[in-house]
N, C-alpha and C positions, 0 to 999 in steps of 0.2 A: 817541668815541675820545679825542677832548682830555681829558675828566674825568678818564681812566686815568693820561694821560702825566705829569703834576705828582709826583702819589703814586708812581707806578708808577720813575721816576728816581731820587728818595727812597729808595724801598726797594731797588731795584735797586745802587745806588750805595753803600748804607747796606751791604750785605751783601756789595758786590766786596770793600770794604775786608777786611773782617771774614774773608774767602775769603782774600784776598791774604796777610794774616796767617797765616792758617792754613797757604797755601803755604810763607812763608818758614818756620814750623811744619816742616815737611815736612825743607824743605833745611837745614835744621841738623839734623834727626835724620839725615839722608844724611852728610852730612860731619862729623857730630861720633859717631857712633855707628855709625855704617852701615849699607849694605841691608837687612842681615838683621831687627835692628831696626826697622825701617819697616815690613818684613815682618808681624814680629808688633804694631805700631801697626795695620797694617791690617787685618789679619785680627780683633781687638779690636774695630774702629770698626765692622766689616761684622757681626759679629754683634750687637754693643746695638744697634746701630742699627735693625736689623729687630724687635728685640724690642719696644722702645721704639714703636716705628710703627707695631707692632700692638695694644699697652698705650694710645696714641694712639686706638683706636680712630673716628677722624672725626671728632673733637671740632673740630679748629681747623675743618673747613668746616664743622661744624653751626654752629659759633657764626657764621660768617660769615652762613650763610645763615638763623638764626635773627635775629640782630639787626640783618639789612641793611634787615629789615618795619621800617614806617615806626611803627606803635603794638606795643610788646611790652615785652613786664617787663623789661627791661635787668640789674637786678638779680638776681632768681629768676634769671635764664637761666644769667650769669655763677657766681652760687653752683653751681648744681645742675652746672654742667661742671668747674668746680675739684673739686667732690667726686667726680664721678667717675672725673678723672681723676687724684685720689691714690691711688683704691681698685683701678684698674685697673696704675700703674705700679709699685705696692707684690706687687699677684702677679706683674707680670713681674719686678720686681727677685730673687722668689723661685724664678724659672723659671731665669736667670740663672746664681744661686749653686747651683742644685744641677746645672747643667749644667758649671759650670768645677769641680765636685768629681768630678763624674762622669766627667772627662777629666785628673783626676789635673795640672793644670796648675803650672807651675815656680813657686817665689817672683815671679821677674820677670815674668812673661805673667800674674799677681796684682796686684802693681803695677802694671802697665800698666791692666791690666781698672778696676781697682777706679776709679783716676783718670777712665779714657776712659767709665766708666758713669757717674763721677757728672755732669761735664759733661753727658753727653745727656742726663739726664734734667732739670738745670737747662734745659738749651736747650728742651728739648718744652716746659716751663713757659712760656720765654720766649715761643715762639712760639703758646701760647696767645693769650699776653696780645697779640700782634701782630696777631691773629686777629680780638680782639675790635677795635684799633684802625683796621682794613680797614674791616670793618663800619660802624664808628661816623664816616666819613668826617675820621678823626683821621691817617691812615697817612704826611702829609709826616712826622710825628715820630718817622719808626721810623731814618730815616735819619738823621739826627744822635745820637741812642744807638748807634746801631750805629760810628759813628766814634769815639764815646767808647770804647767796646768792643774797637776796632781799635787804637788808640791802648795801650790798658793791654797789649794781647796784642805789640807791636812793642817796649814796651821791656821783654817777660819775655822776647821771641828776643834781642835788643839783650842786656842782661844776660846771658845765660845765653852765647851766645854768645863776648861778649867776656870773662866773667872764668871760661868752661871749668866752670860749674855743673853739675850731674848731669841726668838726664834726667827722674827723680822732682819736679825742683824746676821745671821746664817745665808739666810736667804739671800740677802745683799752682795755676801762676799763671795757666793757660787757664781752671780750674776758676774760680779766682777772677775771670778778665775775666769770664767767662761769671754767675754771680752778681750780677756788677753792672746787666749788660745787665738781667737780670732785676727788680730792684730797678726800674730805671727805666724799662723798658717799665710795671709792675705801676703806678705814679707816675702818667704820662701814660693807662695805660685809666683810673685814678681818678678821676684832672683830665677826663677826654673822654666821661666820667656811667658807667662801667661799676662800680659798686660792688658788691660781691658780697652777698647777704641771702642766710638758709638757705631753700630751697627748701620750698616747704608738700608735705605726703601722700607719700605711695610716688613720688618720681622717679627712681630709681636705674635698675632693669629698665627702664622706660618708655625714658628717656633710650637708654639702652646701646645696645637693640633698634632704635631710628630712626636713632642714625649707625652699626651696625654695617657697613651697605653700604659707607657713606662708609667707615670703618674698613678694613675689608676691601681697598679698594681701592687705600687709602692704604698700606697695610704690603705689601699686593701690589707699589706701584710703589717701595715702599724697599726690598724682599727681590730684584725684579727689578736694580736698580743694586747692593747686597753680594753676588749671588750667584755676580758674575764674579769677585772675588774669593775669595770660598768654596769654588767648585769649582775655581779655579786652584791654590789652598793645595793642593790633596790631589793635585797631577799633577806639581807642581814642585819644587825647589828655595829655599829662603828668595829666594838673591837674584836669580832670576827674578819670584819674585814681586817683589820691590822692583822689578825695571826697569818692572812692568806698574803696581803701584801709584803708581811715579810720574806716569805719564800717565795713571794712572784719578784719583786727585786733583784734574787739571784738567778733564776731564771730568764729576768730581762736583761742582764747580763749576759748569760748564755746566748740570746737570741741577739743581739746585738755582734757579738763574736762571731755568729755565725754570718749576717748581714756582711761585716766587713768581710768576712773569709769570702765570701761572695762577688764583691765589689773588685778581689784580688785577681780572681779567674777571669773574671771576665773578659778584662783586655786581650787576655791570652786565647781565649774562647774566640774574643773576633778574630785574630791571625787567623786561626785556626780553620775557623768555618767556612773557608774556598776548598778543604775537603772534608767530607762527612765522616769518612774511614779513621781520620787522625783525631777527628773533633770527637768521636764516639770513643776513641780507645784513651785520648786525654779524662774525659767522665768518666771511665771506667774505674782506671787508677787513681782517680781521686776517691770513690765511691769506694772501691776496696779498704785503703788505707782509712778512711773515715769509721767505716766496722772493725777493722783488727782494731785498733788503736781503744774509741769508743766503749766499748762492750766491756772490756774489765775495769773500767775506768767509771761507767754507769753500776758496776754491780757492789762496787767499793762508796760510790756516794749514796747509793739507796740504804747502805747498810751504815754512816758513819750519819747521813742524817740528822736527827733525833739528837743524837749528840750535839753533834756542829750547832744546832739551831738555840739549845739552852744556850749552849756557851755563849753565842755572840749575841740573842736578843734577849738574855733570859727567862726564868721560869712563868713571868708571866704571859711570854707566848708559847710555852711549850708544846701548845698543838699545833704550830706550824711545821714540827719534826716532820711529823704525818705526812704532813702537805707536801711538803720537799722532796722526801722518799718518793711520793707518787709524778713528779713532776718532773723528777729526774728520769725517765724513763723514756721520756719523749727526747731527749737530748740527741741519742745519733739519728733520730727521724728531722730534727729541728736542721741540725746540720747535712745530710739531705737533702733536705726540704731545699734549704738556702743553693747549693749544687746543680740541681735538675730546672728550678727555676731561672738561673745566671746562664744556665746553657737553652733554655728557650727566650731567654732575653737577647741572647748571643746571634741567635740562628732567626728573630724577627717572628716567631711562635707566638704570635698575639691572642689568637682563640686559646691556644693551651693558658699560658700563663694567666688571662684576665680572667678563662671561665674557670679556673681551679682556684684563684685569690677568691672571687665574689661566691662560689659555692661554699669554701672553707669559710667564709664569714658570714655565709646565711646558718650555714650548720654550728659555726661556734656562739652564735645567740641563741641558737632553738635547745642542742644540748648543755650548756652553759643553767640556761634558763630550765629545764627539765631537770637536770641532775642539780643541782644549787638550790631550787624548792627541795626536791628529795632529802639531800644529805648535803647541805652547806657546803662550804669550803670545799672540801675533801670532795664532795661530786663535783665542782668545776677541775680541779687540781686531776678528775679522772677523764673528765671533758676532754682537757690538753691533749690529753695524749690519746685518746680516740681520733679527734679533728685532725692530728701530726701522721697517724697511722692512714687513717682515711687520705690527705693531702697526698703523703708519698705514691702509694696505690694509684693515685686517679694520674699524678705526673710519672710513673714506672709505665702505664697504659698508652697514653694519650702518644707522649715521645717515640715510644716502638712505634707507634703506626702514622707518627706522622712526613709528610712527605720527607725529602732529599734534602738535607742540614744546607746543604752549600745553594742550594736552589732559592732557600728562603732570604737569604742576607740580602739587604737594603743597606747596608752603611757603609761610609758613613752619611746621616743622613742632612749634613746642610746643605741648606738651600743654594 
């Protein structure tokens, strides 16, 4: 567990910032523009996002888990996953534009789109190349880029804010912080031996087919966090949705924390999994220490809530206190969740992890959708944390009685 903790703060830290930013993100588009606005920023974020995570198809954990092997072509690996993944986010890009024609959408929610798509798709880059730096036991240096990152994005809110700039011109300079990170992740896997070479014979199919699981799973667990958005969008009002997007904002923070805290075990998870005994009692002590820690820590933020939420989005969303409080509940389920899933990613648990992502995402549109008619906001914000409670349960089950951990590894798996 020491060898996580170094890296694992690095990245963790590298990426509060870069979150924090994003927040203040948030709260100028609240009080320079208003609810409604955030509204359609988020509804924008919640659909690339899924697209992109499916265009992702598993690539950043293959690479993890392909180049965590101690002898492996570093370069072949690298080239053969950057091509894949231009070829993969170039048809979503096309999925994309004919779905905002096909909805007839405004100049401005064009704007928005076009901005909040090209960012993601820098970012997916980015986090390739971060992928590769896990791997390659480089990842202290993900965190000081990322503050360089944070730093460019706090004086485009700084700017924009103090001299009353447009929204379009926010948008512009995230795109550009985001570029940069890029550039400098892409520098450091260089520097940390990941060079890219073209890939010899047919890898394209080959590749696509081995991380589609991972792929699958992965867009499964980013359409599971956009879809409380998505199906909120079509029962609400704009700036209902703003009060809930604001406290889903810090939530997708949360879940993002928890992703990377994920992406951290992992490598360790494959050492690991040639025995079941050591792999089981490493989850354990992570699983413990995630509850002591957690639990007074969730019972302090359900209570300071309300608060917290006037202060930083003001009174005009004050019913997202509400929402926050309820949403913070699911937090040590979230973090979890992300734990149990990285150890059957670990261990090649394909049935477990695909049929637990696509159940939790049929169930988080059916209760989403039920409770959000019911009681707005506040019934999706109680959704979360039903689906996070449900998700743990079905992976506490499934993991006990599935076969022999070390029996199932496959990795690494190039061809």
């Amino acid at each position: 567990m020491k060898s996580v903790f170094k890296p694992l703060i690095s990245v963790l830290g590298g990426e509060a910032s870069v979150r924090i930013a994003n927040l203040c993100f948030t709260l100028v588009i609240v009080r320079m523009f208003g609810g409604a606005t955030l509204g359609v920023y988020a509804a924008c974020i919640a659909g690339v996002t899924i697209a992109v995570m499916f265009a992702e198809n598993g690539l950043q954990t293959t690479a993890i888990l392909e180049m965590s092997a101690e002898r492996c072509e570093r370069g072949e690996i690298a080239g053969k996953l950057y091509l894949c993944k231009t070829v993969l986010t170039l048809a979503a890009l096309l999925v994309l534009a004919s779905a905002g024609l096909a909805m007839k959408l405004s100049a401005f929610v064009w704007m928005v789109a076009l901005w909040v798509t090209l960012r993601t798709v820098l970012q997916s880059y980015s986090q390739l190349q971060m992928a590769f730096l896990k791997a390659l036991s480089r990842a202290d240096v993900i965190g000081p880029i990322q503050f360089v990152h944070a730093l460019l994005l706090f004086v485009g809110v700084i700017l924009t804010y103090s001299r009353g700039w447009s929204l379009q011109f926010l948008l512009a300079w995230f795109a550009g912080g985001q570029l940069c990170e890029l550039a400098l992740t892409g520098l450091a896997a260089w520097r940390g031996g990941s060079r890219p070479e073209w890939p010899p014979g047919n890898f394209f199919w080959p590749t696509i087919r081995k991380s589609m699981p991972l792929g699958i799973a992965n867009g499964l667990a980013a359409a599971i966090l956009r879809l409380d958005t998505i199906v909120l969008a079509a029962l609400v009002t704009l700036p209902e949705l703003g009060s809930f997007s604001a406290a889903n904002s810090l939530l997708a923070v949360f879940y993002v924390a928890c992703w990377l805290f994920g992406s951290m075990v992992l490598p360790e998870m494959v050492r690991l999994s040639s025995s079941a005994e050591a792999l089981r009692a490493y989850t354990r002590r992570w699983a413990f220490w995630i509850v002591f820690t957690l639990t007074p820590c969730v019972l302090m933020a359900f209570w300071a809530a309300p608060k917290v939420m006037v202060v930083l989005y003001g009174a005009e969303l004050s019913r997202s206190g509400a929402i926050a409080s309820t949403m913070v509940l699911a937090c040590p389920l979230i973090l979890l969740n992300s734990l149990y899933a990285n150890l059957a990613m670990a261990t090649n648990a394909k049935a477990v992890y695909l049929g637990i992502f696509a159940a939790t995402a049929a169930a988080t549109v059916g209760l989403d959708f039920l409770l959000g008619r019911g009681f707005g906001a506040m019934g999706v914000a109680g959704a979360i944390v039903i689906r996070e409670a449900g998700m743990f349960s079905a992976f506490c089950v499934l993991m006990s009685r599935s076969p022999s951990h070390a029996a199932q590894v496959s990795y690494p798996i190039t061809s």
